[in-house]
C-alpha positions as CSV (number, residue, x, y, z in Angstrom):
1,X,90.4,109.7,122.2
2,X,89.9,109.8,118.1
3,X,88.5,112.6,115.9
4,X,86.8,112.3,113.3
5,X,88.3,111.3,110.2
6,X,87.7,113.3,106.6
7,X,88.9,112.7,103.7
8,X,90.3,116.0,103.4
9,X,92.3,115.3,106.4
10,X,93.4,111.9,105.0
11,X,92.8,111.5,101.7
12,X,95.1,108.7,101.5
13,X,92.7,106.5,103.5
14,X,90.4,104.0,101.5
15,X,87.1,103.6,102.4
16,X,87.4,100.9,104.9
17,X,89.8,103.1,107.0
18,X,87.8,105.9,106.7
19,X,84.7,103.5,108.2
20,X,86.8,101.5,110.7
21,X,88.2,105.1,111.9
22,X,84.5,106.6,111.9
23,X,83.2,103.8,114.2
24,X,86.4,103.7,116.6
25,X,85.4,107.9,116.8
26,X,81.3,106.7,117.3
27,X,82.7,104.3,119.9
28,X,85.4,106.5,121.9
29,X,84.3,109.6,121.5
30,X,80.5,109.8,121.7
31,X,80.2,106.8,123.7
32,X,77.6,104.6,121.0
33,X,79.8,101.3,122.5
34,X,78.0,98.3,121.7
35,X,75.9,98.3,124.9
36,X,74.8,101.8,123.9
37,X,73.2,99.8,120.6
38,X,71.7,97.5,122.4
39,X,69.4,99.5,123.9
40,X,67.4,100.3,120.6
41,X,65.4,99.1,118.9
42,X,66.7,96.0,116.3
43,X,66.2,98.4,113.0
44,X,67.6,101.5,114.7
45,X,71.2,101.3,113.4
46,X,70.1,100.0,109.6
47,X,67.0,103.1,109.8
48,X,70.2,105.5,110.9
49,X,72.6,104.3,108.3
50,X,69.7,104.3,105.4
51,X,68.9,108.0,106.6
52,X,73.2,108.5,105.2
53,X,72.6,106.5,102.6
54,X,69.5,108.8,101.2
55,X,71.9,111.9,101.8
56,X,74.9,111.2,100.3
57,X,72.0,109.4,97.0
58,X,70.7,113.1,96.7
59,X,70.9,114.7,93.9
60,X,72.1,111.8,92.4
61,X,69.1,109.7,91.7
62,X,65.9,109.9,89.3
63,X,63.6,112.1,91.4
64,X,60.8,110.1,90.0
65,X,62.3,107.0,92.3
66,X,61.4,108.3,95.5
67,X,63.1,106.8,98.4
68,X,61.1,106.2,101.6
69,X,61.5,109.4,103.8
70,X,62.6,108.8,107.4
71,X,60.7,109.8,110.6
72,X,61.8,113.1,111.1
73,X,62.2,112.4,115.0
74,X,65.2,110.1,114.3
75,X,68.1,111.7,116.2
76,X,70.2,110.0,113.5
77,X,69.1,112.5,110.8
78,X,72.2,113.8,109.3
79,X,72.9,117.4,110.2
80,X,73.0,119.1,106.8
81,X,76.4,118.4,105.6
82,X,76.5,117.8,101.7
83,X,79.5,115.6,101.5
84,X,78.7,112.5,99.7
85,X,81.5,110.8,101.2
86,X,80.7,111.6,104.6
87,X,77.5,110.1,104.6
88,X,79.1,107.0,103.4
89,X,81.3,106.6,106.0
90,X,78.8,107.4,108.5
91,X,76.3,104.6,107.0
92,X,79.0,102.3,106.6
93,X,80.0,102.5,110.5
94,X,76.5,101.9,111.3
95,X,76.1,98.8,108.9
96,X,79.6,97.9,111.0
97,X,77.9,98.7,114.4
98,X,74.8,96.7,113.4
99,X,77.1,93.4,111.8
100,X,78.5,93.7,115.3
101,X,75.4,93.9,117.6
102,X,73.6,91.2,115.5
103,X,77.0,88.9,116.0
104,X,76.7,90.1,119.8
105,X,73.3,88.5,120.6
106,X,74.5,85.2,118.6
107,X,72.1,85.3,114.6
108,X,73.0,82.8,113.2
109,X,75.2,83.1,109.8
110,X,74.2,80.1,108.1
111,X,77.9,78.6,107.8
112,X,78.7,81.3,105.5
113,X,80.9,83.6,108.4
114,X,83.4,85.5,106.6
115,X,82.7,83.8,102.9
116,X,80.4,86.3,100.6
117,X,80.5,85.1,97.2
């Protein structure tokens, strides 16, 4: 069983540890396997890691940009913690969880598979 990982705990972890160790803890410990993700809806996981994206953006962005606001019935809402860095991590294992279910059910890549130029 994992914990969750902060970067006060481990602040000697870059962000891609801080995500990997995020999704193993979504995965493990509050059972959001990849079967879990396939039971939503396709934009579920990118709606849910836009909602962490917006939170850790606050108060950092022109307010005249507005972002989109999210359906305040998503579960995925963050709970009111003002850590910028949290919210990253917690987007970033949701971008993860969606890479993964999208490889799952076979979209194709175009031949570019592990080459981002």
């Amino acid at each position: 069983m994992s914990t969750p990982v902060t970067t006060a705990e481990s602040p000697t972890l870059d962000g891609a540890a801080l995500i990997a160790a995020e999704r193993r803890h979504q995965i493990e410990d509050r059972g959001f396997t990849p079967e879990y993700d396939n039971e939503h809806s396709a934009p579920f996981l990118l709606v849910a890691a836009a909602v962490h994206f917006a939170e850790a953006a606050e108060g950092r962005r022109d307010p005249r940009a507005p972002f989109p606001l999210m359906d305040e019935s998503l579960s995925c809402k963050p709970r009111g913690v003002k850590d910028p860095i949290h919210d990253l991590v917690k987007a970033g294992a949701l971008i993860a969880a969606e890479i993964d279910r999208l490889r799952a059910i076979g979209t194709p890549t175009h031949g570019n598979e592990g080459v981002w130029t």
